[in-house]
N, C-alpha and C positions, 0 to 999 in steps of 0.2 A: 504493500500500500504506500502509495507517494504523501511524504509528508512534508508541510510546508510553515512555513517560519513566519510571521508576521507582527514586526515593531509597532505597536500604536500608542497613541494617547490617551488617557482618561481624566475626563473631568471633573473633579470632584470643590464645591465650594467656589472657590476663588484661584485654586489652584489645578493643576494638569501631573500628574505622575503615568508614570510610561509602565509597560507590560510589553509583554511579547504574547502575543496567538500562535498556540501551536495544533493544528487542524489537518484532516486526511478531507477526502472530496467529495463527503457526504450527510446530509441532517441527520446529525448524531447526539447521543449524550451530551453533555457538557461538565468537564471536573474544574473547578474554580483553586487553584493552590494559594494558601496564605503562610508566607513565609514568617519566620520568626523575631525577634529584637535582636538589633546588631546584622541583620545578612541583609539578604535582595535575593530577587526571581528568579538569578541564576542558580540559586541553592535547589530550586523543583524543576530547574526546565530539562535535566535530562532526563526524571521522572517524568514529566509531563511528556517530550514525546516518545517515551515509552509505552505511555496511558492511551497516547493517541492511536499509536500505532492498534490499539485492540479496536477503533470505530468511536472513537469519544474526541470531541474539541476542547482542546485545554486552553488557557489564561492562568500566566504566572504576573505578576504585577509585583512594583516597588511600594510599599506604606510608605506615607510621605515620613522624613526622620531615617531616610534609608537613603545610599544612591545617590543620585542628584540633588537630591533634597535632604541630603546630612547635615546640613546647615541648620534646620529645625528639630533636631534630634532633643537639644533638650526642652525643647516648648510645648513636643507632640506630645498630645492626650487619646486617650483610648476613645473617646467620642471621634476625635481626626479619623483614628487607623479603624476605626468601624465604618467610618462615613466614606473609606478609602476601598472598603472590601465592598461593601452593597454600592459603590458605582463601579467598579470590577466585576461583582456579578451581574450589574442593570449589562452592563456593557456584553459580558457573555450571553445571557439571555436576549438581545437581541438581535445577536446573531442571526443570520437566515439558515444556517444549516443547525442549529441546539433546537433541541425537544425543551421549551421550559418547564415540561414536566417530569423529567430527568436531567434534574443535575446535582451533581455530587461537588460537598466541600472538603477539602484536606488541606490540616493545618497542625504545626510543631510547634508547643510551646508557647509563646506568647500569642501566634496565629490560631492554636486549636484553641485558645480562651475567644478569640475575637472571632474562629467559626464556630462556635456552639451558640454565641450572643447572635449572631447573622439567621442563625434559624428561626428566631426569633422575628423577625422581619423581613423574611424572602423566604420562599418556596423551596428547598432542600428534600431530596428523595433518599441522598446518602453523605455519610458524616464517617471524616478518616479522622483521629486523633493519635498523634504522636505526641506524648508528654504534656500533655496539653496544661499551661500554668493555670493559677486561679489568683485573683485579685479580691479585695472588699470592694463593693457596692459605693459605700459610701464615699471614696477619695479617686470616683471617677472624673470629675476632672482634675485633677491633679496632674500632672505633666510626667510623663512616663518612667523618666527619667528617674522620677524621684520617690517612687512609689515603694523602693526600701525604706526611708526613712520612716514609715508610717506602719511598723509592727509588723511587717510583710510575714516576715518567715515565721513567726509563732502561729499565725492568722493560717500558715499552710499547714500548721501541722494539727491543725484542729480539726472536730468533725464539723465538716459543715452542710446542711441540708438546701433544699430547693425554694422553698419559703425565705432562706437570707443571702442570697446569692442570685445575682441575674443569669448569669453564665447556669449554673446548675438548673435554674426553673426553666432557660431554654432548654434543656434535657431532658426535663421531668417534659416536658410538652411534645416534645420529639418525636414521631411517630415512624421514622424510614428505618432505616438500616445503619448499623454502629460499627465502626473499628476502632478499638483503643492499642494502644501501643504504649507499654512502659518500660523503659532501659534500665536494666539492670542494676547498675550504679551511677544511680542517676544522683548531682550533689545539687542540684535545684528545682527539682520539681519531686518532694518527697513520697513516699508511697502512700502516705495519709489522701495527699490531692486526688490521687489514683483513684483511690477507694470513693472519695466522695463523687466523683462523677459516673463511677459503676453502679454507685446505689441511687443517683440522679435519674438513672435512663429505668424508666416503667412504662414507657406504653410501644416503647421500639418495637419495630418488626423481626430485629435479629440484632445480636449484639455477637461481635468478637472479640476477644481479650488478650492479646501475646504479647510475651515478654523478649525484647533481645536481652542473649544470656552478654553478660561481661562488659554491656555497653553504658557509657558516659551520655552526661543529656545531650551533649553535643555530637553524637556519632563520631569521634577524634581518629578512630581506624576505620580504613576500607573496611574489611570485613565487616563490621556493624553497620556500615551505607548500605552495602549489599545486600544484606538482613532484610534494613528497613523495604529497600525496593524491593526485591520478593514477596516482602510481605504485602503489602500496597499491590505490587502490582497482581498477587493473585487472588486478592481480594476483589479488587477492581474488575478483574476478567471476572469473578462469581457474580457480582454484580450486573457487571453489564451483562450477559447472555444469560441470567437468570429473569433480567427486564426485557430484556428480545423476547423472550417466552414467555415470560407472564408466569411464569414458575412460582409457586410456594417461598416463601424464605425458609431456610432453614433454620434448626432448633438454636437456643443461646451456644455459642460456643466459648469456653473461658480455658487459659493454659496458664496456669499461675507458677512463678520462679522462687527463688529465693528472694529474701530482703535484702534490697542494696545496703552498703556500707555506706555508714553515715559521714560525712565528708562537711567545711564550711559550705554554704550556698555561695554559687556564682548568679549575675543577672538573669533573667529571663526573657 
């Protein structure tokens, strides 16, 4: 299948942050990638056309505070990089080749906190999470940057439910299909966060749960990239050609690891 590249712009407020489109030559799916704090779209576009190549249109995109727009890194607030993702998906969903009734979001870390809130407010059939952070409610606007100084990591390591948390009540609301993914020895996004967004998702269609064994939150070795893209990418193929068909979802699936070693937290 011919797969083709395409740099564009997106509009979002007052400002334009760039993506890249990456599509095969036909109305297909659409997977929407949100990358994480500290990288850009280059970190899922080899994933993405991976993804594509199964018959799905991807969009990787820069949050403003990324990229070009490093220069706002420390002003960006989580209402910016939300208002950055739902005009990254307006912009995939109006695609002429996306089904807007199929599309799938995938996000790591700071991104899979900002695609669980986007369900919330756009149409989502399927939901990737890799380590996905969790923040408080209340010190959303606060500028991203600085969102340790406000009890960050005690606040991770607590239980927290769907009632005080927006990211988690978009889960609890959630009705497609789940991938979580948790790294091994992960030293900022603790296994507490894990837990609360596995007990978050009740009305999903199918949930999957894997651990990379031996991995840091940052995937630091190939081997652990590899992992994650296996893992994503055979999910994704279950996904798509079980939506070709109209198939059943299959039953919860959960593979639970060891406890990572506890380590100081780095950003997220």
């Amino acid at each position: 299948m011919t797969i083709r590249d395409e740099v564009i712009d997106i509009t979002v407020d007052a400002a334009r942050i760039a993506g890249t489109l990456v599509s095969p030559g036909t109305r297909l799916p659409g997977v929407l990638f949100v990358h994480g704090w500290g990288v850009d779209r280059e970190t899922y576009l080899t994933r993405a056309r991976e993804i594509a190549a199964l018959g799905c249109i991807c969009l990787t995109f820069d949050m403003r505070g990324h990229a070009a727009t490093r220069d706002q890194r420390e002003s960006v607030t989580r209402e910016d990089n939300l208002g950055d993702a739902m005009a990254a998906y307006d912009r995939l969903a109006a695609h002429p080749q996306v089904d807007p009734s199929a599309i799938a979001v995938v996000g790591s870390s700071y991104g899979g906190y900002l695609a669980a809130v986007l369900t919330s407010v756009r149409s989502v059939r399927w939901l990737g999470l890799r380590v996905p952070a969790l923040y408080k409610d209340e010190d959303w606007a606060v500028p991203k940057e600085q969102l340790r100084r406000h009890g960050l990591d005690a606040f991770r390591r607590s239980p927290v439910g769907p009632h005080e948390n927006r990211a988690l009540a978009a889960c609890a609301a959630f009705e497609g299909d789940v991938l979580i993914i948790r790294c091994e020895h992960d030293d900022t996004v603790p296994p507490e966060v894990i837990s609360n967004y596995l007990a978050a998702f009740r009305r999903m269609r199918s949930l999957t749960y894997r651990v990379i064994a031996g991995a840091d939150h940052g995937l630091s070795q190939p081997p652990w990239q590899q992992a994650y893209t296996s893992l994503l990418l055979n999910w994704a193929t279950e996904m798509v050609i079980r939506g070709r068909e109209g198939g059943a979802a299959p039953e919860v699936q959960t593979e639970l690891g060891p406890a990572p070693t506890r380590q100081p937290p780095r950003p997220a």
